[in-house]
BALOPA-461734 format. One line per 2 residues: number of its first residue (from 1); their letters; for each residue x, y, z of N, C-alpha, C. Coordinates in nm, 2 decimals. Last residue first. Layout:
<recs>
NUM> a> X/Y/Z/X/Y/Z/X/Y/Z  ... .
</recs>
This chain:
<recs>
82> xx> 7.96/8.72/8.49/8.04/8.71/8.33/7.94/8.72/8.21  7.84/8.59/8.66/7.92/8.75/8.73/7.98/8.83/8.56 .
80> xx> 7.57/8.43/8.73/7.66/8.44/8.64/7.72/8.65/8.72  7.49/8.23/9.01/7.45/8.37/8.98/7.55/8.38/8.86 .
78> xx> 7.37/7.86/8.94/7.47/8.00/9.03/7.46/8.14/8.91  7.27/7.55/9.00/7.25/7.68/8.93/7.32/7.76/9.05 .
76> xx> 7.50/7.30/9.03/7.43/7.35/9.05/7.38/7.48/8.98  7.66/6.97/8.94/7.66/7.15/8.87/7.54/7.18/8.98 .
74> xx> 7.74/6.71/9.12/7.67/6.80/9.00/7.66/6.94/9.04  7.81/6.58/9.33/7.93/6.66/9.26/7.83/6.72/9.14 .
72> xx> 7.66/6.40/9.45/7.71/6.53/9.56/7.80/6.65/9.45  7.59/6.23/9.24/7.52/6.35/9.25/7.62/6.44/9.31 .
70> xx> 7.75/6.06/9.04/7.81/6.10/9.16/7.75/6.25/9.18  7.69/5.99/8.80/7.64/5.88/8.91/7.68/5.95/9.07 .
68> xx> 7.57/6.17/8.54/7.65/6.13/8.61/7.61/6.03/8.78  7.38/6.37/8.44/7.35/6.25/8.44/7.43/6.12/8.46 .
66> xx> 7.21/6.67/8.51/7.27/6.59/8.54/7.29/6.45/8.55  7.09/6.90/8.27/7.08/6.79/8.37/7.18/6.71/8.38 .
64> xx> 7.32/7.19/8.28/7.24/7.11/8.20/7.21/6.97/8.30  7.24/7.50/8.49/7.32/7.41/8.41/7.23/7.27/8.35 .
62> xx> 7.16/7.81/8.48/7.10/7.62/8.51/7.19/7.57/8.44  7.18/8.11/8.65/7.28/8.01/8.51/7.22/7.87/8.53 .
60> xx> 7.04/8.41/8.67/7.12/8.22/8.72/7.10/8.17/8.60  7.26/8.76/8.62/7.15/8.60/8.61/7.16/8.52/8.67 .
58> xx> 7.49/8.87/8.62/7.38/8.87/8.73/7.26/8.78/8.68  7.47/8.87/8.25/7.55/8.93/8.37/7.48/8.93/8.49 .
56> xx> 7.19/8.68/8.13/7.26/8.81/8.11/7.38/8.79/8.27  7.06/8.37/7.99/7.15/8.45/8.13/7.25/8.56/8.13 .
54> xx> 6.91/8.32/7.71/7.05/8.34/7.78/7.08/8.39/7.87  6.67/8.33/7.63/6.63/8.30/7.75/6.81/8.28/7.81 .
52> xx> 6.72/8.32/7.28/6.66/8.31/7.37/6.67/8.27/7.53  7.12/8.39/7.18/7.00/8.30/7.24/6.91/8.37/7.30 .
50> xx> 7.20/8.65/6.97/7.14/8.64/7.09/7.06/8.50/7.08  7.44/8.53/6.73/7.31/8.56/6.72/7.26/8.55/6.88 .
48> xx> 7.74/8.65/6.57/7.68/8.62/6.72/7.52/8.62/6.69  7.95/8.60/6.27/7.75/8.66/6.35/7.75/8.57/6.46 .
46> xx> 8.26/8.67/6.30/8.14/8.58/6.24/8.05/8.67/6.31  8.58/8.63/6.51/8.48/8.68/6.39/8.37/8.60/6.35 .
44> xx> 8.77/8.72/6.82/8.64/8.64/6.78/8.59/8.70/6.58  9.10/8.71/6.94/9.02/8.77/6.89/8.88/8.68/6.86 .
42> xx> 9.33/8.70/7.15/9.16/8.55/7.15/9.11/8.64/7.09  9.43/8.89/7.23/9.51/8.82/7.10/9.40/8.67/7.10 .
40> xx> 9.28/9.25/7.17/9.30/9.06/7.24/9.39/9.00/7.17  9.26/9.45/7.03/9.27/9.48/7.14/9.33/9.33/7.25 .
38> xx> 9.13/9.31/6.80/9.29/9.34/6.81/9.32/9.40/6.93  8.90/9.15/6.72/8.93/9.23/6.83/9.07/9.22/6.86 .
36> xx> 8.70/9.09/6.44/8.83/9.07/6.52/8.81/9.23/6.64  8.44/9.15/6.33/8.50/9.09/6.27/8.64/9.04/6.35 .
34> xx> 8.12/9.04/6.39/8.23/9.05/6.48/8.29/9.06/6.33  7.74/9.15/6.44/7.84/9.08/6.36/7.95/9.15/6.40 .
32> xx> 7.50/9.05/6.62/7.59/9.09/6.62/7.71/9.05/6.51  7.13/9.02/6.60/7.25/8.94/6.58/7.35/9.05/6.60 .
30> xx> 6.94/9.14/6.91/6.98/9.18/6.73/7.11/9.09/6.72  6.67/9.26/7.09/6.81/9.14/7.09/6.79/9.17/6.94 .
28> xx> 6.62/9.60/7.12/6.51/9.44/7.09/6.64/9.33/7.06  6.71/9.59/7.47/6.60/9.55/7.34/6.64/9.65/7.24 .
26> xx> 6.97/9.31/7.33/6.86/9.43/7.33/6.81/9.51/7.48  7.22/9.17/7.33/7.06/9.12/7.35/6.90/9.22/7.38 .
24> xx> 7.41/9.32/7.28/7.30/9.27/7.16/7.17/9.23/7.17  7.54/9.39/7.50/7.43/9.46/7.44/7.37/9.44/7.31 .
22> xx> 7.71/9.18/7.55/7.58/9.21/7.60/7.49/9.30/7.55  7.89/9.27/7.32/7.81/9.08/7.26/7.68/9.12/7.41 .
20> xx> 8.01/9.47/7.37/7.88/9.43/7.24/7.79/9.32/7.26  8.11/9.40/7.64/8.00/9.54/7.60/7.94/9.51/7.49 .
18> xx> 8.27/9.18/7.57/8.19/9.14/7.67/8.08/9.29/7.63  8.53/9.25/7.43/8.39/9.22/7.29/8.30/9.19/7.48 .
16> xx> 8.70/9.25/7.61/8.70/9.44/7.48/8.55/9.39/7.45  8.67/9.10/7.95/8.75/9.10/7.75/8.65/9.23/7.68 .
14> xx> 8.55/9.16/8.16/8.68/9.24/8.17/8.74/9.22/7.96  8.35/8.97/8.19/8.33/9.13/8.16/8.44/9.18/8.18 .
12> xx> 8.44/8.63/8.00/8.48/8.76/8.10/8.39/8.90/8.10  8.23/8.45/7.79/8.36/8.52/7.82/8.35/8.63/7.96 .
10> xx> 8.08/8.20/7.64/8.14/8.24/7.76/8.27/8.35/7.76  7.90/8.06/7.35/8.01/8.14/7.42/8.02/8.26/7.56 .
8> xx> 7.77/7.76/7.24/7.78/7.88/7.36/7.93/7.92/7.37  7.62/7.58/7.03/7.76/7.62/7.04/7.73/7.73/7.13 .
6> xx> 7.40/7.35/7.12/7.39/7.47/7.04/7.57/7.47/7.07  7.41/6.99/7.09/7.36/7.09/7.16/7.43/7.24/7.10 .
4> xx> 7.64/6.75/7.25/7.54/6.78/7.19/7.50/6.90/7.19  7.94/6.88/7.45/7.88/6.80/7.45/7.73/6.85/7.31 .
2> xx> 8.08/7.12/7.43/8.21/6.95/7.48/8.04/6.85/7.48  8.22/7.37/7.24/8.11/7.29/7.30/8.16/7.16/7.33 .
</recs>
């Protein structure tokens, strides 16, 4: 995480853990517990817990407000592919 705020994980539909960690979010969404993924060498361990209102695969994605001086360059919302 690079700013205040929950810890989010981002990964690929092409990495081994992208089929669990989506299908935790149900129904009914259910924590996920990891222990490694030897298939990767970026393995992950611990309890994934599904955010509320997280942007599945084909979602939009809002980014967080903008609070930089140089509008033309803020984030916009975009369809997530990941």
């Amino acid at each position: 995480r690079n700013s205040v705020g929950e810890p989010v994980l981002f990964l690929s539909d092409a990495h081994p853990l992208c089929a669990p960690l989506v299908a935790s979010y149900g129904p009914p969404p259910a924590p996920l517990v990891l222990t490694s993924c030897t298939e990767h060498s970026a393995s992950v361990a611990g309890t994934l817990t599904p955010l509320p209102g997280a942007p599945l695969p084909g979602g939009l994605c809002e980014p967080p407000p903008f609070c930089g001086i140089e509008v033309a360059k803020a984030p916009r919302p975009f369809t997530t592919t990941a």
